[in-house]
C-alpha positions in Angstrom: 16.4 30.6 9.5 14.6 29.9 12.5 11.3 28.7 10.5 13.3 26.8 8.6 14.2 24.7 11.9 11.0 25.0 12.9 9.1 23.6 9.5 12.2 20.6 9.3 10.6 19.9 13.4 7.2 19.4 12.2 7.7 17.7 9.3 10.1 15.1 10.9 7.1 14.9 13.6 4.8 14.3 11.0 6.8 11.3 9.7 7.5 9.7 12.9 4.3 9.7 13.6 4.4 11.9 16.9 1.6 14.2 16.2 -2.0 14.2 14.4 -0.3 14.4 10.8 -1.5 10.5 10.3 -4.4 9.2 12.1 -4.0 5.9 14.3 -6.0 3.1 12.6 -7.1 0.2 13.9 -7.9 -3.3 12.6 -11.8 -2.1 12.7 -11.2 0.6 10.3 -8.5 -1.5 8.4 -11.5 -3.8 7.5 -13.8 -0.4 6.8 -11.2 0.4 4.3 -11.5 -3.0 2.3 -8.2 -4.3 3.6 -8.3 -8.0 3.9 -5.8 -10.8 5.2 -4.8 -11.9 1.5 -4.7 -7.8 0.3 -2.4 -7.2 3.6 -0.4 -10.1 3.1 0.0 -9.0 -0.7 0.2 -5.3 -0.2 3.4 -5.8 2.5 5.1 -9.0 1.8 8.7 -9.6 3.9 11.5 -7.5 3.1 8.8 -4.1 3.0 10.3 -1.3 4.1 8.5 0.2 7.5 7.7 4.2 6.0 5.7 2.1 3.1 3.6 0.5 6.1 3.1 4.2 7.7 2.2 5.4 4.5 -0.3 3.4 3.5 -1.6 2.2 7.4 -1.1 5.3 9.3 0.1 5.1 13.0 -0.1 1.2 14.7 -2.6 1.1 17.6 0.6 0.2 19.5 3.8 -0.4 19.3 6.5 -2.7 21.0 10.0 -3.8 21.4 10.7 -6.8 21.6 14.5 -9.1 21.4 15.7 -6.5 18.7 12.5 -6.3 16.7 9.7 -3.7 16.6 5.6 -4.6 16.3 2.9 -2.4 15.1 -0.2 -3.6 16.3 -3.3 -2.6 14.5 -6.4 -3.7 16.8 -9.7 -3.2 17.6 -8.8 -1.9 21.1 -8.6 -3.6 24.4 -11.0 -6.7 24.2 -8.7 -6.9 20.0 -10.1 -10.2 19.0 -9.1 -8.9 15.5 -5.3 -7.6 14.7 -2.5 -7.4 12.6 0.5 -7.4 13.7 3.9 -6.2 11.5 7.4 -7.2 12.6 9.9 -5.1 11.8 13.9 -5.8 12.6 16.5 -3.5 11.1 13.1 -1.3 9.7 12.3 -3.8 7.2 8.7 -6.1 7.5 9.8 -9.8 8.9 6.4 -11.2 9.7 3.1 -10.5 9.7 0.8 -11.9 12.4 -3.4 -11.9 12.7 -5.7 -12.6 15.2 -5.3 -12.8 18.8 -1.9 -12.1 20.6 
């Protein structure tokens, strides 16, 4: 029973995202990985649900809240002249931003 709790633990950590399970990507290896503007934008159009994001983008570089809505930033780190950005509200995509914040 108890590694029963314990197993449901580290699988729900592994889907939230809060340990190693998934790898954090940013828009660097995005780009490494043959993902493209047009392919993203195809790939997660509005209405996508946000576990079909994690699945196929791993963990966002960061993540805010902001007004209600969540963002996953995928960057290149700190100086990030390339991102994408996914807005979620209610866990379902809304808008999809690139470039520069």
């Amino acid at each position: 029973m108890k590694a029963t709790v314990v197993q449901s633990a580290v699988v729900a950590a592994c889907l939230a995202g809060v340990t190693a399970c998934v790898t954090t990507q940013t828009y660097y290896s995005v780009k490494q990985h043959g993902w493209t503007r047009d392919s993203i934008e195809e790939q997660f159009p509005a209405g996508t649900d946000r576990k079909k994001v994690f699945a196929q983008m791993g963990s966002p570089f960061r993540e805010l809240s902001v007004d209600g809505a969540t963002w996953w930033i995928y960057s290149g780190g700190g100086a990030g002249k390339d991102q994408v950005a996914f807005i979620f509200r209610n866990g379902k995509l809304v808008e999809t931003r690139f470039g520069t914040p």
